[in-house]
C-alpha positions as CSV (number, residue, x, y, z in Angstrom):
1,X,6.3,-6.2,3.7
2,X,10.3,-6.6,3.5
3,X,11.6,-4.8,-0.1
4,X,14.8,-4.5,-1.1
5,X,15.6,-1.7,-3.2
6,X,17.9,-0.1,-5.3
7,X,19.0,2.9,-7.6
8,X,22.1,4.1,-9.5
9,X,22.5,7.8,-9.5
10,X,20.0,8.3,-11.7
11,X,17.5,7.2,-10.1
12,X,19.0,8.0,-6.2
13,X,17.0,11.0,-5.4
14,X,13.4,9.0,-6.1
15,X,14.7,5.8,-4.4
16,X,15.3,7.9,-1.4
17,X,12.0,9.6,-1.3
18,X,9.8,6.1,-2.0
19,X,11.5,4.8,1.0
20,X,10.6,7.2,3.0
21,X,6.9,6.9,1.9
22,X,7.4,3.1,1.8
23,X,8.6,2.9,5.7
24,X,5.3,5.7,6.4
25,X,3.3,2.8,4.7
26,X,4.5,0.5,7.3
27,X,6.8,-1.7,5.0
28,X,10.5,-2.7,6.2
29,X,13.5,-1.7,3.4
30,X,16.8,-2.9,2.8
31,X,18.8,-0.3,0.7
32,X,21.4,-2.1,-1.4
33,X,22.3,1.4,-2.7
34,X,23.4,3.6,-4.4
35,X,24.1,5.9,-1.5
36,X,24.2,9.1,-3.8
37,X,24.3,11.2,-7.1
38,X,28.2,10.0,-8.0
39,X,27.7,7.8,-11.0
40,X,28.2,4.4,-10.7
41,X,27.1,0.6,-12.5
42,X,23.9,-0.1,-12.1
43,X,24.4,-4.3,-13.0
44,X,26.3,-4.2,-9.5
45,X,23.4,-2.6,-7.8
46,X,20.3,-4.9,-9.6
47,X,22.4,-7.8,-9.1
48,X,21.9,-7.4,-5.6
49,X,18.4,-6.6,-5.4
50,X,17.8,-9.2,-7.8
51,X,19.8,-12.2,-6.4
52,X,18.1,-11.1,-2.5
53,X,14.8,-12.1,-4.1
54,X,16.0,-14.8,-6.5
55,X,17.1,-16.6,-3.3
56,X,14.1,-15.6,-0.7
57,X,15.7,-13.1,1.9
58,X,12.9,-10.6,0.6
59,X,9.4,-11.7,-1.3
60,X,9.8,-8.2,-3.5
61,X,12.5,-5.7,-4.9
62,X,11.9,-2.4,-5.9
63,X,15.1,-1.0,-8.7
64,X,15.5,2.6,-10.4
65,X,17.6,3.8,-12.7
66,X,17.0,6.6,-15.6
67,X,14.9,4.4,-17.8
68,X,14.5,1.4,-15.9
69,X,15.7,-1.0,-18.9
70,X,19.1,-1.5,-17.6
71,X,18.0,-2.8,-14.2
72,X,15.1,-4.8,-16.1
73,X,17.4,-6.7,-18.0
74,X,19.6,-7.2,-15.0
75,X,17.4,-8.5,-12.7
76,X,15.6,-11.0,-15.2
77,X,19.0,-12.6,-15.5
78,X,18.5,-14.4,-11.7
79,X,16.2,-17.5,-11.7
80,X,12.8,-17.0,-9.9
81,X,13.0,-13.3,-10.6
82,X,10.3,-11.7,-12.6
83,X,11.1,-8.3,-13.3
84,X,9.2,-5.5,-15.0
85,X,9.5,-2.0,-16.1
86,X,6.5,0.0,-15.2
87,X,5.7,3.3,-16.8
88,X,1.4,3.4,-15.4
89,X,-0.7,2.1,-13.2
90,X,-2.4,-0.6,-15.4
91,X,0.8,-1.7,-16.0
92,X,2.1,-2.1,-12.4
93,X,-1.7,-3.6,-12.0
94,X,-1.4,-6.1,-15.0
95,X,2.6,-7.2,-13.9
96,X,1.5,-8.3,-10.4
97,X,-1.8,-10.1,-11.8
98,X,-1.1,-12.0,-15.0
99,X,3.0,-12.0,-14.4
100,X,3.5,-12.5,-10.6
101,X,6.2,-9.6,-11.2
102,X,8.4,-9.7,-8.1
103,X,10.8,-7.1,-8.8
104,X,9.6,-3.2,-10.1
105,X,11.7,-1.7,-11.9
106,X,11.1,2.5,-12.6
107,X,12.2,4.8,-14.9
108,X,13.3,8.0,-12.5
109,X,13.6,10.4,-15.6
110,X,10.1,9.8,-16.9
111,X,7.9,9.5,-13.2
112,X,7.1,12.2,-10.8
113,X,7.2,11.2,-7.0
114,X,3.5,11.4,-7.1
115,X,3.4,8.5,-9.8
116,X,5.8,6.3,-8.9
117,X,4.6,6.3,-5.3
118,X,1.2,5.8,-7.2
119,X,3.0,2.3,-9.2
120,X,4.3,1.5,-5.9
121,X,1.5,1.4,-3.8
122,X,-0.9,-0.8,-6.8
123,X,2.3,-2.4,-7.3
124,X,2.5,-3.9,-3.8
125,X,-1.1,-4.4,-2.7
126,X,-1.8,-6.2,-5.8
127,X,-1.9,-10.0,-6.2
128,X,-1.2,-12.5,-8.5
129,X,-4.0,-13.3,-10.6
130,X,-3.7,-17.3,-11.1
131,X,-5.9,-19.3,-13.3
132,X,-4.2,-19.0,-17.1
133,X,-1.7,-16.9,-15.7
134,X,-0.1,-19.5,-13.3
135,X,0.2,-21.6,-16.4
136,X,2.4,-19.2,-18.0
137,X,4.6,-18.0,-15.2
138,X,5.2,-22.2,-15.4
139,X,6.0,-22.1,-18.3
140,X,8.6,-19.0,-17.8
141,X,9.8,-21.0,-15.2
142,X,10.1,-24.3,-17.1
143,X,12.4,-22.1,-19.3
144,X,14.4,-21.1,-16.2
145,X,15.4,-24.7,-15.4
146,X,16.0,-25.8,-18.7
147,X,18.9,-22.7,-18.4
148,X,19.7,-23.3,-15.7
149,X,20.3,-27.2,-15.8
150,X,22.7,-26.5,-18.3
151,X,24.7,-24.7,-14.9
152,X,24.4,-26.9,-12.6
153,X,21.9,-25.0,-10.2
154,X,19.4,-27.0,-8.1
155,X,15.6,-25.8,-7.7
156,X,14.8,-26.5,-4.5
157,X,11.0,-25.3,-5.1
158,X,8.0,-24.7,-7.6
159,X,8.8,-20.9,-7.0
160,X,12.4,-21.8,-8.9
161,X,14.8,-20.5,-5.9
162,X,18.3,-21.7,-7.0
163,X,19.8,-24.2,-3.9
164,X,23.3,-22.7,-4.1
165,X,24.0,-19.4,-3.1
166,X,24.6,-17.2,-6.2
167,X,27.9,-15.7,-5.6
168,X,28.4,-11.9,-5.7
169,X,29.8,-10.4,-9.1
């Protein structure tokens, strides 16, 4: 699978070690940074992950940061993306099934390697559930195009992929 991923220095050094185990496991990553431990903003960094899946160049995104609430509340910002912070297993589990959750986002002060690669890999081989859960990622996307009406941006599918291209920050 093609992943984008990301980290700000707090969460470098794990983002750099998942994508080694990721490219082991055969998938294909595109690291949109940070290239080290020198602080920097994070919205920069999620706003790229984010906007490559928002507009289709990658089906999933993978951010970290020291909590994971900063990049969560980035990435939701972009139409079509469904973000969530996952702290277990279950949770990675219950985001892909009953949410469709296309980007992860991890906390790299609160998850060893071993877990997070553990997210990761239910994370990514997980799929979406359907049924009563299909009708409320509508429904999350019906809000999306309501918002996004307001700014002009054209849907050009069911999955809610803007037609424009979002411009960089």
């Amino acid at each position: 699978m093609k992943i984008a991923i990301g980290a700000d220095h707090g969460g470098y050094k794990l983002k750099s070690k998942l994508i080694k185990y990721l490219e082991r496991h055969g998938h294909v990553i595109a690291d949109l940074g940070t290239h080290s431990v020198q602080s920097c903003d994070y919205p920069a960094i999620g706003y790229k992950v984010a906007s490559s899946v928002s507009l289709g160049v990658f089906p999933r995104g993978i951010l970290i940061c020291k909590t994971g609430i900063g990049f969560s509340m980035v990435a939701n910002k972009l139409p079509g993306v469904r973000a969530g912070l996952c702290m277990t297993i279950q949770q990675a589990r219950r985001s892909r099934e009953h949410n469709n959750a296309n980007v992860l986002c991890l906390a790299g002060s609160y998850l060893s390697l071993k877990k997070a690669q553990a997210i990761v890999k239910v994370w990514l081989k997980t799929e979406f559930a359907g049924g009563r859960h299909a009708r409320r990622v509508r429904q999350i996307t019906n809000i999306e195009r309501r918002i996004y009406q307001d700014k002009n941006v054209k849907f050009k599918n069911k999955n809610s992929k803007p037609k424009r291209k979002i411009q960089n920050q």
